[in-house]
C-alpha positions, -999 to 999 in steps of 0.1 A, spaced: -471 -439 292 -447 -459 314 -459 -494 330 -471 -492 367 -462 -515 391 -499 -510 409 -519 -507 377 -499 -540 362 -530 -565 368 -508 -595 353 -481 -593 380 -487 -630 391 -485 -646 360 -467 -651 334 -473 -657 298 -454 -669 266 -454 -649 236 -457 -657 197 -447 -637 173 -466 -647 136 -457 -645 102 -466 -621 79 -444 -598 62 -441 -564 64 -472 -562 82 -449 -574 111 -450 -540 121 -483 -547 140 -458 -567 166 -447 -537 175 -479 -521 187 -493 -552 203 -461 -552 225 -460 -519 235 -495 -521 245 -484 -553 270 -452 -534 278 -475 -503 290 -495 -530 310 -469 -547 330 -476 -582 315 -449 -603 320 -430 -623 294 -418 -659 293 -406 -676 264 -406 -659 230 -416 -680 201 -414 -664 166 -414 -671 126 -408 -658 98 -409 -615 100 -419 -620 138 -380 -637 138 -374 -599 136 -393 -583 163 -387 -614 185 -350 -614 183 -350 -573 189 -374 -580 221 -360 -608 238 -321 -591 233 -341 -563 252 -348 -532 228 -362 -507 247 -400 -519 234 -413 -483 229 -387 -480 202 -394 -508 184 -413 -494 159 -392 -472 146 -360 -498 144 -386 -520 126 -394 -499 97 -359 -490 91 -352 -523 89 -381 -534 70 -366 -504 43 -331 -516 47 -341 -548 36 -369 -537 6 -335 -519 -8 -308 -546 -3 -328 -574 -10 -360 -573 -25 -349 -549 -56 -329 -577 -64 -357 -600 -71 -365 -585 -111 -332 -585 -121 -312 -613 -144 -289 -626 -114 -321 -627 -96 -338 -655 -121 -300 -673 -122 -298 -674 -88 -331 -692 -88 -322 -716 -113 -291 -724 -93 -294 -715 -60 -335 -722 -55 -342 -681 -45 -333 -650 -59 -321 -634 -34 -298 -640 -4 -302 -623 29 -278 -639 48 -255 -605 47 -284 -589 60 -298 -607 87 -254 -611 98 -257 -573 102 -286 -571 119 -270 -590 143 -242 -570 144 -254 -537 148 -280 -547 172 -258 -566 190 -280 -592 191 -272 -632 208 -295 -663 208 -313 -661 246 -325 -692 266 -362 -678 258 -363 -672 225 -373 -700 203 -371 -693 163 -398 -720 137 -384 -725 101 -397 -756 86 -384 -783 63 -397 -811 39 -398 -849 51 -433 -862 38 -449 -828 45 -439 -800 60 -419 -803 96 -410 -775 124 -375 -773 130 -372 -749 162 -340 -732 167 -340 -732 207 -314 -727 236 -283 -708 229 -267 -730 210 -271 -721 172 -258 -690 151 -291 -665 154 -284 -649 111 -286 -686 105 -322 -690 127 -335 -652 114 -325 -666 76 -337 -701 78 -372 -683 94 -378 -660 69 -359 -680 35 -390 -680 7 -378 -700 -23 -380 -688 -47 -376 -658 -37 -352 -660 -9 -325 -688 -7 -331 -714 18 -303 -724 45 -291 -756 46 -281 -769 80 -260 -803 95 -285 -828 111 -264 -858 113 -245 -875 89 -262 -853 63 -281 -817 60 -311 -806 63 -330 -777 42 -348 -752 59 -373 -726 49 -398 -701 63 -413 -713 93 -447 -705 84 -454 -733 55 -457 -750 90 -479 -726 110 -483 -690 110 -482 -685 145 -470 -716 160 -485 -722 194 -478 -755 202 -450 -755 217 -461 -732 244 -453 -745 278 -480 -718 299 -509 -702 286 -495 -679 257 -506 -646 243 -504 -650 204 -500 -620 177 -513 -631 146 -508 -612 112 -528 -628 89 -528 -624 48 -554 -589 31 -584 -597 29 -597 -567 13 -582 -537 -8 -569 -508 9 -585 -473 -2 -564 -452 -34 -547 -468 -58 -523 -491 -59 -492 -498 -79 -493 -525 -105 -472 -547 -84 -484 -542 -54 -519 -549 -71 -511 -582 -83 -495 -590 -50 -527 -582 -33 -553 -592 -51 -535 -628 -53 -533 -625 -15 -568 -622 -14 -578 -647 -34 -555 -676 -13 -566 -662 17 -608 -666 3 -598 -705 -9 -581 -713 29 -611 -700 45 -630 -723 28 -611 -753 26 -592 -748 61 -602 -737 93 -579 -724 121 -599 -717 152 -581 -697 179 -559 -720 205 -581 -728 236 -562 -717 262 -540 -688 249 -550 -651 243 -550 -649 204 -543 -611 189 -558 -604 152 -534 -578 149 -531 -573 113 -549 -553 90 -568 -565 65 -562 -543 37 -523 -543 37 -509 -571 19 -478 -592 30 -457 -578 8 -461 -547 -3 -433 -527 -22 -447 -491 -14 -454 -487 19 -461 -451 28 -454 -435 66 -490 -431 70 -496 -469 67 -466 -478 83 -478 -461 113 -519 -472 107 -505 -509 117 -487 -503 148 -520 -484 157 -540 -513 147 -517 -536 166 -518 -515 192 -559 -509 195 -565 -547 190 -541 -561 216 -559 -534 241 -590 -553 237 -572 -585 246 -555 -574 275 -587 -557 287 -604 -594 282 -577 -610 301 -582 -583 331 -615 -600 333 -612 -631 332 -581 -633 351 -594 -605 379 -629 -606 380 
């Protein structure tokens, strides 16, 4: 399906765009963007953190958005082999001890940029987050700033993945994934914004799982119960707010099959749909 000029409803406005956190279930981006690329809704500012760093970067550099899913899982698989198998080894727990993550993905995210040819963009705005008496957004905007550094500082996960450190005056700063701030990070949304939200599993996916991917899930689960009783994060009043992630994949799972891989851009797709329909309403009558 190719967007129509007549049927795109959304023609006279315009509407930011957030790209959440939430690991491999990024994938879910994917569908809720081809389902507003099919629609004709058009796309101001881009802000992203963490995995949605990814699709954000690959969007706003202007990847042809019915091939995003597929560049997204090969690099979701590029990066399971180059950086996470690293993780259970014995450099892995030195480079903790001495680096503060196990694993360093600067290589990575400096050929992404590489072989997507990928540059910073005056709409694309990138969250990572650092430490001053609680946690602080540090938004990587204009087109000033390297974009591995931005992707790396977005996505770093001590102690899992290094953090960056940056200059910020006469000293540095330490940055980290964005979403210790927010997962999804609204507020700096200049128009009324359309928001994809990932979201941690809330329930166990049917078969079995492997014993990792078990423990990963199951702990998932069990944050996820303890912030929705202790925190409540009601959807922004005036944005569109997309629940586009499943709720029985995990953030980070290690086995991902096709089949799921494909269930999320589906589910991204399907729930993004009913959002846009929404919108027709309320924006059209």
């Amino acid at each position: 399906m190719q967007p129509s000029a007549a049927k795109a409803v959304f023609r006279d406005s315009v509407f930011d765009w957030v790209f959440g956190g939430g690991g491999v279930k990024g994938l879910s981006h994917a569908g809720s963007m081809l389902a507003a690329w099919e629609r004709g809704i058009r796309i101001g500012d881009i802000y992203c953190v963490s995995i949605g760093s990814l699709v954000g970067a690959l969007y706003g550099n202007g990847y042809p958005v019915p091939q995003l899913a597929d560049a997204f899982m090969q690099e979701l698989d590029r990066f399971g082999r180059e950086a996470f198998k690293k993780l259970f080894t014995i450099s892995g727990a030195r480079n903790i001890i001495r680096k503060g993550g196990a694993v360093d993905v600067r290589p990575f995210f400096e050929d992404l940029v590489s072989r997507y040819s990928l540059r910073t963009q005056p709409n694309l705005k990138i969250l990572a987050a650092y430490w001053s008496r609680g946690f602080k957004p540090h938004l990587f905007t204009g087109t000033d700033f390297d974009l591995a550094t931005a992707l790396h500082a977005s996505c770093a996960m001590p102690p899992f993945i290094e953090s960056v450190w940056i200059p910020q005056g006469n000293t540095h700063r330490r940055l980290i994934d964005g979403g210790v701030w927010h997962q999804a990070p609204h507020h700096f949304c200049t128009r009324p914004a359309i928001i994809s939200r990932l979201g941690p599993a809330k329930k166990l996916p049917p078969g079995r799982l492997h014993a990792a991917d078990m423990l990963i899930h199951v702990g998932e689960m069990a944050v996820s119960r303890l912030k929705e009783l202790f925190v409540v994060h009601p959807d922004p009043p005036g944005h569109f707010t997309i629940h586009a992630g499943q709720d029985e994949v995990a953030t980070f799972t290690f086995n991902l099959t096709d089949k799921t891989c494909r269930s999320m851009v589906s589910h991204g797709y399907e729930r993004a749909s009913r959002v846009f329909d929404e919108m027709e309403r309320r924006y059209h009558g």
